[in-house]
C-alpha positions as CSV (number, residue, x, y, z in Angstrom):
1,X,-14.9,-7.6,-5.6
2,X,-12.2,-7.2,-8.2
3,X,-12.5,-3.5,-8.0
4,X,-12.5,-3.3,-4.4
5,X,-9.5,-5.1,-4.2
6,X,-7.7,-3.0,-6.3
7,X,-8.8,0.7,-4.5
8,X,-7.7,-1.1,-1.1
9,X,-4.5,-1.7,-2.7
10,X,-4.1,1.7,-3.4
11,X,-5.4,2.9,-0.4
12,X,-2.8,0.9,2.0
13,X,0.0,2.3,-0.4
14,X,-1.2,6.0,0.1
15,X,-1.9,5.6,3.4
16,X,1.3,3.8,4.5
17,X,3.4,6.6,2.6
18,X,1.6,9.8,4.1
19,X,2.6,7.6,7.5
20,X,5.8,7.0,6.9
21,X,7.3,9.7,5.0
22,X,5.4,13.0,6.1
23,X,6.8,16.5,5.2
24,X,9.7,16.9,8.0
25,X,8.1,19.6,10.4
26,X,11.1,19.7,12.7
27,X,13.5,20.9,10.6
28,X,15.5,17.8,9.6
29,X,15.5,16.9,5.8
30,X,15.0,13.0,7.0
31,X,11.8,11.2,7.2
32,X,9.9,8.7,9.4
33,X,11.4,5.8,6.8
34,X,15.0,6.8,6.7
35,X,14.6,7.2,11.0
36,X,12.6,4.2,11.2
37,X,15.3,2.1,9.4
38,X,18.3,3.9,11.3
39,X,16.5,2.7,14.9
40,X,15.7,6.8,15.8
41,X,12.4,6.4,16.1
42,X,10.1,5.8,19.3
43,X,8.4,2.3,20.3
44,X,4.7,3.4,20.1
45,X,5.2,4.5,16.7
46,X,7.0,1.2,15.5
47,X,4.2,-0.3,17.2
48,X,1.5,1.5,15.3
49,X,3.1,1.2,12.1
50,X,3.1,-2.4,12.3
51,X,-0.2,-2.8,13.6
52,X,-1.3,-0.8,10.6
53,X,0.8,-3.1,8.2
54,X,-0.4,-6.3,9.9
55,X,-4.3,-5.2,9.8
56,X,-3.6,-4.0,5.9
57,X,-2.1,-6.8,5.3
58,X,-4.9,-9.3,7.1
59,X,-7.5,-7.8,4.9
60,X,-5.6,-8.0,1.0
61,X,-4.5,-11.4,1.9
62,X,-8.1,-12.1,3.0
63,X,-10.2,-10.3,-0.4
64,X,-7.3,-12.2,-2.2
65,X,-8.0,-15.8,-1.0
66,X,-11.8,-15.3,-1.6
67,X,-11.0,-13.9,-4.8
68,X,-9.5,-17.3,-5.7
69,X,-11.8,-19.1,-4.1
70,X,-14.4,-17.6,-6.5
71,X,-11.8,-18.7,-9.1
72,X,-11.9,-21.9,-8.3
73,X,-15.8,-23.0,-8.0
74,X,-15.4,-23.5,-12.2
75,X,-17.9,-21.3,-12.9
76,X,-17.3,-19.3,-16.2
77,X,-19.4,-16.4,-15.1
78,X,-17.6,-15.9,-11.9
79,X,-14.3,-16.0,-13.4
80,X,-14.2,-13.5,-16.1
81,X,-16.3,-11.6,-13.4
82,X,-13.1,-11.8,-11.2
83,X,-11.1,-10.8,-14.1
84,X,-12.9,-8.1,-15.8
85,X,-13.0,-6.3,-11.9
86,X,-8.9,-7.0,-11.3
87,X,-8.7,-5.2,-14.8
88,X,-11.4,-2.5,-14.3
89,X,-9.8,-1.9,-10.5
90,X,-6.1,-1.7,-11.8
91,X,-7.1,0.9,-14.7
92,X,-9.1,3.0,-11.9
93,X,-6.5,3.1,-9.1
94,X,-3.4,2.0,-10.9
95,X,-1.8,6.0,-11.3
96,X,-2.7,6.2,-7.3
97,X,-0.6,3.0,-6.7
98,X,2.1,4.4,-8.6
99,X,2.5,8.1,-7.2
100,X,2.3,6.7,-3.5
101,X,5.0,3.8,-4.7
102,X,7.3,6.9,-6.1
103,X,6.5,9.1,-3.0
104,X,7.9,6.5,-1.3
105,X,10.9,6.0,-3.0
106,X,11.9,9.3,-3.9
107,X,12.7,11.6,-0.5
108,X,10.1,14.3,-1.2
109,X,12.8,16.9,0.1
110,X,15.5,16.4,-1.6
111,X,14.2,13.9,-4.5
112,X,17.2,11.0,-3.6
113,X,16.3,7.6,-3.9
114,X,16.0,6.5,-0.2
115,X,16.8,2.6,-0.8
116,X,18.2,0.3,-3.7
């Protein structure tokens, strides 16, 4: 479950960052994030995006929980199996995790930093 925990993690991140900061294919060198923040962009897709965050975010804070739960029964067995999935999952998808966490930070058109 350890595993699967990780790859959503990794998916959300991809998925979230081909949503919100697609190639511009109007013409302008901004992107849905730098819009979004600057209060440009439509209701529906606010709407959407958030729905899309809240579901995402249901689902890790759900695999998390039972993942402690697990944890917490005090069986040895179940613990390092916990464990040896977080650490098999984060050496699968970890490089996925971090391109879509730099895709998002960096403005693919121009390579700025788009926050902090």
């Amino acid at each position: 479950m350890g595993i699967l925990y990780e790859g959503w993690n990794a998916l959300v991140a991809t998925s979230e960052v081909k949503f919100l900061n697609p190639k511009a294919t109007d013409g302008h060198s901004q992107s849905r994030l730098v819009k979004g923040a600057e209060g440009g962009e439509p209701f529906a897709e606010k709407l959407w995006r958030g729905l899309f965050r809240g579901a995402a975010k249901a689902v890790t804070v759900t695999a998390a929980y039972a993942l402690m739960l697990i944890t917490m029964t005090f069986n040895v067995g179940l613990f390092f199996a916990v464990v040896f999935g977080l650490a098999v999952g984060t050496a699968l998808f970890s490089d996925i995790h971090r391109a879509a966490l730099k895709h998002a930070v960096l403005n693919e058109t121009n390579r700025e930093e788009l926050c902090c």
